[in-house]
C-alpha positions as CSV (number, residue, x, y, z in Angstrom):
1,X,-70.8,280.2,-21.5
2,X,-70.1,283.3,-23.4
3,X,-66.7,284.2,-24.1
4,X,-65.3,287.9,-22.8
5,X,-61.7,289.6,-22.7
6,X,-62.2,291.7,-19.9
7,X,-60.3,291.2,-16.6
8,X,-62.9,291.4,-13.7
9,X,-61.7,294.7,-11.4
10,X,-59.3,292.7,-8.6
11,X,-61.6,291.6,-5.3
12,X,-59.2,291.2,-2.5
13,X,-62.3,290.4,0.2
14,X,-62.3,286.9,-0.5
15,X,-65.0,286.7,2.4
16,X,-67.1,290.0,1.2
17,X,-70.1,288.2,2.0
18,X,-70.1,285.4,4.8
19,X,-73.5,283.7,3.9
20,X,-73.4,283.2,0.3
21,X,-72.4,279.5,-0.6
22,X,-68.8,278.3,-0.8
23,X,-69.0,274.5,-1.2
24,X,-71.1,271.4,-0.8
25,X,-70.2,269.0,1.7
26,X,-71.7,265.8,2.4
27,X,-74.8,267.3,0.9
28,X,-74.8,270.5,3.2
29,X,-73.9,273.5,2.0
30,X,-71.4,275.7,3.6
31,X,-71.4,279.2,4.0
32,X,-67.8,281.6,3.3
33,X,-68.1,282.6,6.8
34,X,-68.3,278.7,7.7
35,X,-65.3,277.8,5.6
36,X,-63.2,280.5,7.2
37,X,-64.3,279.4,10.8
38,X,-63.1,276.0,9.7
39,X,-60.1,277.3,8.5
40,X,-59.2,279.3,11.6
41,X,-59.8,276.0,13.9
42,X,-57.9,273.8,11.8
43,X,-54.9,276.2,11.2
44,X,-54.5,276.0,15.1
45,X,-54.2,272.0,14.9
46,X,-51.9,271.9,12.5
47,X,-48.4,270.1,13.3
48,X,-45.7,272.8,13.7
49,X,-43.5,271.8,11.0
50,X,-42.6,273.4,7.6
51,X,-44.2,271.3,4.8
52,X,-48.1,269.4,4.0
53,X,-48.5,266.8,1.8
54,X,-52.2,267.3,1.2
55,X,-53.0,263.9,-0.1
56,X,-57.4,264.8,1.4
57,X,-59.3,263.1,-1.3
58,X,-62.5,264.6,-0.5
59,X,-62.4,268.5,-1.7
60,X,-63.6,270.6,0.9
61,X,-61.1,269.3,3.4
62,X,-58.4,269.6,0.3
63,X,-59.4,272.8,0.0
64,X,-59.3,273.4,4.3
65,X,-56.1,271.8,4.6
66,X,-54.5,273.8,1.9
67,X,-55.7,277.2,3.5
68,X,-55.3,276.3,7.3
69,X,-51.1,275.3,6.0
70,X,-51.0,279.3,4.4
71,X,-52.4,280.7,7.4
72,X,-49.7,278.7,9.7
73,X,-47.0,279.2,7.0
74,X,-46.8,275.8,5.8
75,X,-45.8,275.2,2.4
76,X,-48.1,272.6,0.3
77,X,-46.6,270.2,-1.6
78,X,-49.0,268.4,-4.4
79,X,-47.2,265.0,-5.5
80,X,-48.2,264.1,-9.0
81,X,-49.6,260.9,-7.5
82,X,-50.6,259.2,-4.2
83,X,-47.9,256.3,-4.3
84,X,-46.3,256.1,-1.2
85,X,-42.7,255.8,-3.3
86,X,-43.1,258.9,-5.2
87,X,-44.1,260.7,-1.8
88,X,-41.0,259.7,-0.2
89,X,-38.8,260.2,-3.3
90,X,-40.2,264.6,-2.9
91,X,-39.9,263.8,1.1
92,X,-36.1,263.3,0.8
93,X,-35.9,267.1,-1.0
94,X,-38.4,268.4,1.6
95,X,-37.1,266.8,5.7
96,X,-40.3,267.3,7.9
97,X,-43.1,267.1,5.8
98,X,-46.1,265.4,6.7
99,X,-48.7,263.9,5.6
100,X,-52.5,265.2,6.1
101,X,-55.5,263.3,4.9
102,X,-58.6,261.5,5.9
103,X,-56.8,258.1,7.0
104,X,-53.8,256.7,8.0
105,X,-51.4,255.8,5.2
106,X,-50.3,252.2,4.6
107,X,-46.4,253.0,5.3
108,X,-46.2,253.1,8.9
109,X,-43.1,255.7,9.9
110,X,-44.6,258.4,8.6
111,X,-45.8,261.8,10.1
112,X,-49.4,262.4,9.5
113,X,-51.7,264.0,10.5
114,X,-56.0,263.3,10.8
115,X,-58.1,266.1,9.0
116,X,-61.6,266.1,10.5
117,X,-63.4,269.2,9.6
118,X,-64.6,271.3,12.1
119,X,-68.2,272.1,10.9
120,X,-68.2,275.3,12.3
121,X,-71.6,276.8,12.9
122,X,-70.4,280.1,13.4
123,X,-69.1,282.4,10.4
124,X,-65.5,284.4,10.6
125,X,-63.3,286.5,8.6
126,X,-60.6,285.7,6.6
127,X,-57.4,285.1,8.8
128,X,-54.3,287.1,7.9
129,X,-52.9,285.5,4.5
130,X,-49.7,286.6,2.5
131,X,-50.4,286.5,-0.4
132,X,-47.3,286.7,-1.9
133,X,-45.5,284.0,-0.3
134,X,-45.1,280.5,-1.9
135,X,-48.1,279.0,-0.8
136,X,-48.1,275.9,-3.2
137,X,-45.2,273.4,-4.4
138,X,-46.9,271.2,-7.3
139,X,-45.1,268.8,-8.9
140,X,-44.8,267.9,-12.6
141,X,-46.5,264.3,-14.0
142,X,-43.5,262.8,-14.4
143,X,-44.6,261.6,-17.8
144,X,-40.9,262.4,-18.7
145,X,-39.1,261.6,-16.1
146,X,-38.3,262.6,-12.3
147,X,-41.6,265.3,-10.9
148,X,-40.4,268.9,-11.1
149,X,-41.4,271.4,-8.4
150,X,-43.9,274.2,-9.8
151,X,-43.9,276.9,-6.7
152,X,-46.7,279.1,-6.6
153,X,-48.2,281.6,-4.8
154,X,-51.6,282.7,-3.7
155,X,-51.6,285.6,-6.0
156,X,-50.8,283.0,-8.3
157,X,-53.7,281.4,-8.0
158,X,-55.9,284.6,-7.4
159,X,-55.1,286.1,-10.9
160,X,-54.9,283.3,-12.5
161,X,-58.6,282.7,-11.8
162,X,-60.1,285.8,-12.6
163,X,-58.2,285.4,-15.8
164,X,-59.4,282.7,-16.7
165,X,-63.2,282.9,-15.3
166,X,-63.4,286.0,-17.2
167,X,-62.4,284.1,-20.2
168,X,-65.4,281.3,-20.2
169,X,-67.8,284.0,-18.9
170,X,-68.1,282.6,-15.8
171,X,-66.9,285.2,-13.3
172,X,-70.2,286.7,-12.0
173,X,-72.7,283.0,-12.2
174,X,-72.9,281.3,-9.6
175,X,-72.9,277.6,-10.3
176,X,-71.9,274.7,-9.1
177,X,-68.4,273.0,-10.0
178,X,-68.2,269.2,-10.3
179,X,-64.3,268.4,-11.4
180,X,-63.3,264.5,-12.6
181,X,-60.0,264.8,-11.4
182,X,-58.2,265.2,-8.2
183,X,-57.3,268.4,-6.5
184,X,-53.6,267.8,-6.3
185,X,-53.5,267.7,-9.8
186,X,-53.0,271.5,-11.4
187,X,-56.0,271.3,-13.5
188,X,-58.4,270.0,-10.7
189,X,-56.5,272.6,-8.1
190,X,-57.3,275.4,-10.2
191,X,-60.9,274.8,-11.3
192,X,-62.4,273.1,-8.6
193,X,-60.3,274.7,-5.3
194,X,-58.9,278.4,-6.7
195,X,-61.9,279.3,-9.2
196,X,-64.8,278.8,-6.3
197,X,-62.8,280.6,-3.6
198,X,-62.2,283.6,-6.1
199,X,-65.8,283.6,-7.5
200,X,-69.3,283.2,-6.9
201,X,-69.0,279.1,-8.2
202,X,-69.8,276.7,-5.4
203,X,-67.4,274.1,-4.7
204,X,-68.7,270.2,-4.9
205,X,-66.7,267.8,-2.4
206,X,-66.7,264.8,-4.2
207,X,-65.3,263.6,-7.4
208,X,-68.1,260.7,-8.8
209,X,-66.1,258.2,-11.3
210,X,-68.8,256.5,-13.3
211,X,-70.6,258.1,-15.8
212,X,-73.8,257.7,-13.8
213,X,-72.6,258.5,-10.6
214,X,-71.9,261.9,-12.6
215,X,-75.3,262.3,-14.5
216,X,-77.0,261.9,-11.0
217,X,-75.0,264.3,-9.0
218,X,-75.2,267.1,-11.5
219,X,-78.6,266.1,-11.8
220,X,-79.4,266.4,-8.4
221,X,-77.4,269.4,-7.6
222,X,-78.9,272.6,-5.7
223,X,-77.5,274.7,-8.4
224,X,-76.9,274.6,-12.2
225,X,-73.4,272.6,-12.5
226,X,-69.8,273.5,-15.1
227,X,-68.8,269.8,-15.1
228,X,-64.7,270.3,-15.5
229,X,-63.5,266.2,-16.7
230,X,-60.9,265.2,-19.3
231,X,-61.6,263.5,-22.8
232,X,-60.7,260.5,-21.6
233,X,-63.8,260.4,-19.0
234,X,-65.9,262.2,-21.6
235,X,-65.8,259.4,-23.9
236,X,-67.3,256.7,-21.2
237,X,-70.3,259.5,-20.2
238,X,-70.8,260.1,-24.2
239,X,-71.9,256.3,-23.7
240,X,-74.8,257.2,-21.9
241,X,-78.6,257.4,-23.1
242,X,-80.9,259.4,-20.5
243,X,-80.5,263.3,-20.4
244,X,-78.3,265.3,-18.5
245,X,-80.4,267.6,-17.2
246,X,-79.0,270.6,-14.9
247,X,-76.0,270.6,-16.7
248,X,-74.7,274.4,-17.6
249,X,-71.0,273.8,-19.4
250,X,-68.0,271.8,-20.0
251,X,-64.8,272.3,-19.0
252,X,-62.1,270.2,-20.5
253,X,-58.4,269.8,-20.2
254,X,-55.5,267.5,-19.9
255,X,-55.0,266.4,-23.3
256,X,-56.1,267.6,-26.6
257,X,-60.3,267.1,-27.5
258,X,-60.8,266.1,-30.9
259,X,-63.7,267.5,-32.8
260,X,-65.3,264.3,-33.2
261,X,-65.4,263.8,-29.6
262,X,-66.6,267.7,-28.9
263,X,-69.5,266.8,-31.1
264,X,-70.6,263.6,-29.4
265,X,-70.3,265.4,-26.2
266,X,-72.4,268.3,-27.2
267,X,-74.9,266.3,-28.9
268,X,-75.2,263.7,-26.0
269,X,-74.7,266.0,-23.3
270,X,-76.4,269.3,-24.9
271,X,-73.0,271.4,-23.9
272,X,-70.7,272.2,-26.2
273,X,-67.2,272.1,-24.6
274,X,-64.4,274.6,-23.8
275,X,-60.8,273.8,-23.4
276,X,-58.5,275.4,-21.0
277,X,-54.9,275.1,-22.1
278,X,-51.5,275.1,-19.4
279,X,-49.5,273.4,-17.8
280,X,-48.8,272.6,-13.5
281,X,-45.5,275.6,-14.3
282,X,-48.1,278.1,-16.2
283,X,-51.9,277.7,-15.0
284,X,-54.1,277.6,-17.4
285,X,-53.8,280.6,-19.8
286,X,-55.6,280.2,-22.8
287,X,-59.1,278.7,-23.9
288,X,-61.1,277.9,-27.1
289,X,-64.5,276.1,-27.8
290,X,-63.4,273.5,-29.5
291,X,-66.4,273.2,-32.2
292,X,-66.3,276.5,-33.0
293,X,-62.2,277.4,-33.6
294,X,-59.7,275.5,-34.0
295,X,-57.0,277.7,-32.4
296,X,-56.4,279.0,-29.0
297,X,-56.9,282.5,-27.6
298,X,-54.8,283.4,-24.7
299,X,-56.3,285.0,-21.9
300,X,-56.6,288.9,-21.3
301,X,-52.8,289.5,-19.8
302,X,-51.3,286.6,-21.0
303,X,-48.8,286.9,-24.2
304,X,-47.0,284.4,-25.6
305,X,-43.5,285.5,-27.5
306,X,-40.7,283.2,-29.2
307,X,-37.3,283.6,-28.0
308,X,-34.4,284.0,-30.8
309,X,-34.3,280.5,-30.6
310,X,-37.6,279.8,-31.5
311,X,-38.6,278.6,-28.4
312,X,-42.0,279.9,-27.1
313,X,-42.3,281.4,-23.9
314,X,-45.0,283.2,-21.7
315,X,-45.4,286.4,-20.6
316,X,-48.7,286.8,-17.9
317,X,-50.0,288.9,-15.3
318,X,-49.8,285.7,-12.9
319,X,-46.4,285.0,-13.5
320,X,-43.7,286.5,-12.0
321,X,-41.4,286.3,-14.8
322,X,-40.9,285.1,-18.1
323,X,-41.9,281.0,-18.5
324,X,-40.4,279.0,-21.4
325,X,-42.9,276.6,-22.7
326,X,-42.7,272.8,-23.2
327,X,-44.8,272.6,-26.2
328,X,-43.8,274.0,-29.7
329,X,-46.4,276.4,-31.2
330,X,-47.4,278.6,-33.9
331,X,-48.8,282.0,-32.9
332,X,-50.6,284.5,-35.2
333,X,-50.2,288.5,-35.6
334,X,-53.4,288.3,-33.3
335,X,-52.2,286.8,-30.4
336,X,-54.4,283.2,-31.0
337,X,-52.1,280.0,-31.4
338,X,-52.1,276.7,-32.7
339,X,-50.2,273.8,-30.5
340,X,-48.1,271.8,-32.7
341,X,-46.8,269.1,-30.1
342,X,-43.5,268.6,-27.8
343,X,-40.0,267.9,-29.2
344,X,-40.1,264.8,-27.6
345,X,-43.3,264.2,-29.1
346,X,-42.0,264.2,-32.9
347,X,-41.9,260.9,-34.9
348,X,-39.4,260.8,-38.1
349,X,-40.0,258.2,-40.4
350,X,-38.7,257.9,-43.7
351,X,-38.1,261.8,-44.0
352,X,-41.8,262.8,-42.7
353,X,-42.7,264.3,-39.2
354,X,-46.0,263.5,-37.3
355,X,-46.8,264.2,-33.3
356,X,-48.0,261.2,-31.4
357,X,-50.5,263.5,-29.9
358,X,-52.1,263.6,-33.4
359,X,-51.9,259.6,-34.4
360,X,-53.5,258.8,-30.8
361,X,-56.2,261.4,-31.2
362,X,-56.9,259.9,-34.7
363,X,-56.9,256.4,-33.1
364,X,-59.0,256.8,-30.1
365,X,-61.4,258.6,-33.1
366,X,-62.1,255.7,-34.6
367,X,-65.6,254.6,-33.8
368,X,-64.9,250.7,-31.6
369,X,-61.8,251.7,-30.3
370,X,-62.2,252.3,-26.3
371,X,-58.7,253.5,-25.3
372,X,-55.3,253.7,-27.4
373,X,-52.0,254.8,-27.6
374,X,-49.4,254.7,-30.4
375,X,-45.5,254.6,-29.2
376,X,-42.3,254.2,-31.2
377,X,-40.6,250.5,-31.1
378,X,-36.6,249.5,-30.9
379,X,-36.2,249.9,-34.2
380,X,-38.1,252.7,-35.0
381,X,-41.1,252.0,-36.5
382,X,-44.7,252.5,-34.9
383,X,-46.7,250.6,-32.6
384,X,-50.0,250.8,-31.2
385,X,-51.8,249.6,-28.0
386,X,-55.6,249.7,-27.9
387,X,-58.9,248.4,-25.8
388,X,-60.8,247.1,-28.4
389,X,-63.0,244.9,-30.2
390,X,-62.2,245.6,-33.5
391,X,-59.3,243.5,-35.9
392,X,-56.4,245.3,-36.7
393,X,-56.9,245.5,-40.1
394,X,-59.8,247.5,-39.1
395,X,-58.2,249.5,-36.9
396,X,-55.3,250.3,-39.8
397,X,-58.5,251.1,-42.2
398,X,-59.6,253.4,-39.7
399,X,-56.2,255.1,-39.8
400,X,-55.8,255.2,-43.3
401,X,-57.6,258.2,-44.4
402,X,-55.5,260.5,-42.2
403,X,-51.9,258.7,-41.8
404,X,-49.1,258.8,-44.7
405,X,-48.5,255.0,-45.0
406,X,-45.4,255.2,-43.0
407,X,-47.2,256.5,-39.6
408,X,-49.6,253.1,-39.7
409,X,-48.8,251.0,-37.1
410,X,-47.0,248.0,-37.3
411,X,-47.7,245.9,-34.7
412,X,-51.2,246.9,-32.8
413,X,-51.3,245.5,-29.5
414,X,-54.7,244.8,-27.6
415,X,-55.2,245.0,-23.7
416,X,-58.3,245.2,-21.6
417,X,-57.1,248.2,-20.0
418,X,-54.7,251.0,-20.2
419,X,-53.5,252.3,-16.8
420,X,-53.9,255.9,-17.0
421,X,-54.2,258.2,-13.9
422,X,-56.9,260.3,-12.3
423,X,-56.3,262.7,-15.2
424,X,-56.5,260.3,-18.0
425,X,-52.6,260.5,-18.7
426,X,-50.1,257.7,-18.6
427,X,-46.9,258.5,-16.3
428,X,-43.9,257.3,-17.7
429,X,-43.3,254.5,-15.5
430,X,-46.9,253.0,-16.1
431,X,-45.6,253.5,-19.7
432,X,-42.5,251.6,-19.7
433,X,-44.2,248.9,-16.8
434,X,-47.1,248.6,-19.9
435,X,-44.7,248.1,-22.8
436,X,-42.4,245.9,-20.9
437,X,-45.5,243.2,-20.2
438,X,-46.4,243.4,-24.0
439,X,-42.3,242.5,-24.8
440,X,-43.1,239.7,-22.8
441,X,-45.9,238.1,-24.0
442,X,-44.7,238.6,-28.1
């Protein structure tokens, strides 16, 4: 994937040619003019109420749902996960919502609503869509604290993906798109959903776990395939030992990829990766391959600025305004930036400063160690939690090239697992759930 700077001129027919490829479901490929058939039929099934939780697992009916609610003028709304609790906990901000997905949810009470594609065989037009209306309500993770609602529109979206395509030089190939993660998620939405409908990239309706299941599908794909994962997954594939043959890029995003782990994946894979960087308020709006530069470079019509109070904010041809940033950075004269961590994410010990995004990338480096986290204890010295086979004196070796003495954990804690989500993060309450078992048993 080559990188470029230019825009692509804007293509409002979404549905310019009805035959050529838009996704692959259940193996069979459907056509635009298919998908906007399907669209049309479903939109007319729809309940007649003013919100969706589209909570489809499979993609293509994600991606049905999503545009069958804009054409009724329904408003999505993404939870940041599928646990009946945290959907009613949006549902009591947002009265007659339902819920639309393959099968019935386990809370019985609740509106829903059975999506069963329509396999059209016939091809359509695109029904009337306003593009400028709230289409989308995502919500934040929740990794600190109660989800926040991110509205979007379809413009949104739109721009945001020719932005971006034109970024990684993908916005005239057409391949396939395999994402890891789900399409509720921003990061999923956007690459797997929005960059197919706004491209010549085929959609793929499924989203393989095991590193396997993964090789196989891409292997066995009708068209080259931009795998678009997390590092978290990309450490169990990088476990792998037969080629990965049909595989044309690497998409990565979520948390930060460390260069030791870009150069496993390019050397076992035979892709060298690119990283999107955003956030479920922003899109994605910047990108960098990570063995090549260190810092990001925004997209074309994106500009970041700080404010007289150092914050850094966003200015982007997506956005409708101005978009303060979570993360504390450090921009050069050129434009390209360097991410330097949250607020929240500081550590002070002893007078020095370090980001716990840095000690866990540096512990998850270290060659034995599965998974890991580091977190800061009562009485505020570090702590670490790790899936691993290795001592912790090892571990602390491991650490000890990179770490001032007073960032080396503690106490090191060892689990067989660490509950992350579909996106490789771990949500607050998992968090505290997590450290409140490991209180328990010291």
């Amino acid at each position: 994937m080559q990188e470029s700077h230019k825009i692509p001129a804007p293509q409002t027919p979404i549905d310019s040619n009805h035959t050529a490829p838009f996704a692959l479901y259940n193996g069979q490929v459907v056509s635009r003019g298919n998908l906007w058939a399907d669209v049309t039929a479903l939109a007319a099934q729809l309940p007649d109420q003013p919100y969706q939780f589209n909570l489809c697992e499979n993609r293509y009916l994600f991606c049905l749902c999503l545009l069958a609610a804009t054409v009724r003028g329904q408003i999505c709304l993404l939870p940041p996960a599928g646990q009946m609790a945290v959907i009613l906990e949006i549902l009591r901000d947002y009265p007659g919502a339902y819920i639309a997905r393959e099968h019935a949810p386990q809370q019985t009470g609740l509106d829903w609503f059975e999506v069963i594609a329509p396999n059209s065989a016939t091809a359509a037009s695109s029904p009337h869509l306003d593009w400028q209306r709230t289409a989308v309500i995502a919500f934040t993770s929740g990794s600190t604290g109660k989800p926040k609602p991110c509205p979007h529109s379809l413009n949104t979206f739109k721009t945001s993906a020719e932005m971006a395509l034109s970024s990684l030089g993908l916005a005239e190939q057409q391949l396939l798109i395999l994402s890891t993660t789900p399409p509720q998620h921003m990061y999923g939405l956007e690459t797997s959903v929005f960059w197919p409908l706004f491209s010549q990239l085929v959609l793929h309706d499924g989203r393989p776990f095991f590193a396997e299941d993964i090789r196989q599908t891409i292997k066995t794909a009708p068209w080259p395939t931009v795998l678009a994962s997390t590092p978290t997954h990309l450490r169990s594939l990088i476990k792998t030992n037969a080629a990965w043959d049909n595989l044309a890029g690497i998409i990565s995003a979520t948390d930060t990829l460390s260069e030791k782990l870009a150069g496993e994946t390019a050397a076992i894979l035979g892709q060298s990766p690119r990283e999107i960087y955003g956030s479920t308020e922003t899109l994605s709006f910047a990108s960098r391959e990570t063995l090549i530069e260190n810092q990001w470079r925004p997209y074309a019509g994106c500009r970041l600025r700080q404010d007289k109070n150092g914050q850094t904010c966003l200015q982007a041809a997506h956005l409708a305004g101005v978009v303060p940033l979570q993360d504390t950075l450090q921009i050069q004269a050129d434009g390209r930036f360097s991410v330097l961590g949250r607020d929240q994410d500081m550590v002070k010990i002893g007078g020095k400063r370090a980001s716990l995004t840095e000690l866990n990338r540096r512990l998850q480096d270290i060659d034995g160690v599965e998974d890991g986290f580091c977190f800061t204890q009562d009485n505020g010295r570090l702590a670490a939690v790790v899936v691993s086979g290795l001592s912790k004196q090892t571990i602390r070796l491991g650490l000890q090239p990179y770490l001032d003495e007073v960032f080396l954990p503690r106490k090191i804690h060892f689990v067989t697992e660490i509950p992350r989500n579909g996106t490789g993060k771990l949500a607050k309450i998992e968090l505290e759930k997590l450290l409140a078992g490991l209180g328990e048993r010291s």
